[in-house]
C-alpha positions in Angstrom: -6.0 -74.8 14.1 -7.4 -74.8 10.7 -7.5 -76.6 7.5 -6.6 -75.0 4.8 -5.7 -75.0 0.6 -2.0 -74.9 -0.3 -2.5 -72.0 -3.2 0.7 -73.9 -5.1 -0.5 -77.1 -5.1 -4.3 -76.8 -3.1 -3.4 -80.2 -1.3 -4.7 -79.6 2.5 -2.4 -77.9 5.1 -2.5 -76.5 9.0 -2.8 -73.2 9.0 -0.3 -72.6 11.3 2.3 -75.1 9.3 5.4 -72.7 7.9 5.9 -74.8 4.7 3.3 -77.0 2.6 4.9 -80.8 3.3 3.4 -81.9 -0.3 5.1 -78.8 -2.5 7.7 -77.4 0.4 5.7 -73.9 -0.7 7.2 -71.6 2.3 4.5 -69.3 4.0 5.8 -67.9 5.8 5.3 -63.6 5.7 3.4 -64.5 2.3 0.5 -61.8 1.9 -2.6 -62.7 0.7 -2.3 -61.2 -2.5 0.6 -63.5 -3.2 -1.7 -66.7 -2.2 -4.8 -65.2 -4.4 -1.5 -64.9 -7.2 -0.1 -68.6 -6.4 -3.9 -70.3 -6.5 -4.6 -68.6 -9.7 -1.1 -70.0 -11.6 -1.9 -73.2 -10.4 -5.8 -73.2 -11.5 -4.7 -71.8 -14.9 -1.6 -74.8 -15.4 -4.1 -77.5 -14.8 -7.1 -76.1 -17.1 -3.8 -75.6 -19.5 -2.8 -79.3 -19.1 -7.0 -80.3 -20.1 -6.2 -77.9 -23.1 -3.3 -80.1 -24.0 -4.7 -83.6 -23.6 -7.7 -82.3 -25.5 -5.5 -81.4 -28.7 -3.9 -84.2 -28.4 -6.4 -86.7 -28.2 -7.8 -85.4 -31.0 -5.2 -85.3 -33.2 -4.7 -89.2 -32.1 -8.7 -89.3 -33.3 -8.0 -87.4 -36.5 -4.5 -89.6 -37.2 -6.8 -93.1 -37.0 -9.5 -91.9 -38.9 -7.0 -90.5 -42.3 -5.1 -93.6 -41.3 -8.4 -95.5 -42.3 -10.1 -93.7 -44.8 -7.0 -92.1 -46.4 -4.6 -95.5 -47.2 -7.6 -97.6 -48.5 -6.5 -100.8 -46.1 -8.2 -104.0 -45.6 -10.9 -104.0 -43.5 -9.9 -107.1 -42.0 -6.3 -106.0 -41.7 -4.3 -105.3 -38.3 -4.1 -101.7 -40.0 -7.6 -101.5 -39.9 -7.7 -102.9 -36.3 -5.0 -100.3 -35.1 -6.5 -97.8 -36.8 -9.7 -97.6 -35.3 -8.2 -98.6 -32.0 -6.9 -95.3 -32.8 -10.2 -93.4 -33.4 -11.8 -95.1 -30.3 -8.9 -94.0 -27.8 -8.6 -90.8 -29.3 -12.2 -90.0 -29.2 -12.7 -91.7 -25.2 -9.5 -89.3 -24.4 -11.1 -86.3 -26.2 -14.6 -86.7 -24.2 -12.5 -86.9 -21.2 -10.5 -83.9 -21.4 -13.6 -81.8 -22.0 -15.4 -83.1 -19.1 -12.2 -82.7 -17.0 -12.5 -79.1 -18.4 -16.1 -78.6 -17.9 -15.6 -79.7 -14.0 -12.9 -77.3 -13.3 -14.4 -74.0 -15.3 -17.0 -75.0 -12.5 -14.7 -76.0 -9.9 -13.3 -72.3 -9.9 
């Protein structure tokens, strides 16, 4: 008995195990062409997903920083506070998603 990748969800599995007990993924009779197929969705929806949380942590960045520099506000003001809240999350999330990124273009 083996260990081996679920190629839905790559969570560890028996080899001789029917159905994955994390996705319910049935194997049964599934070539390996089919598995190489499954793996490669699943690589491509999470390197899709860093894609996503990239964008979107950098339009949070780019919202704070026009937020400041755009609406002239106080620089002592909760505005101010928020906004470069803002520009510091957005730019913590951004360097996240790229190295998130980076590991799983080397992952695969």
């Amino acid at each position: 008995m083996a260990i081996i990748s679920c190629p839905r969800c790559a969570k560890k599995i028996s080899d001789k195990s029917q159905t994955c007990q994390h996705c319910q993924l049935d194997m049964t009779g599934m070539s390996a062409e089919r598995k190489h197929h499954l793996a490669i969705e699943a690589r491509d929806k999470k390197m899709q997903g860093a894609l996503n949380q990239s964008m979107l942590a950098l339009i949070l960045f780019l919202a704070g920083f026009c937020f400041l520099y755009f609406w002239a506000l106080e620089p002592d003001g909760y505005e101010a506070i928020v906004s470069q809240g803002m520009i510091a999350a957005g730019f913590l999330w951004y360097i996240y998603a790229r190295a998130r990124l980076i590991y799983l273009k080397r992952k695969n």
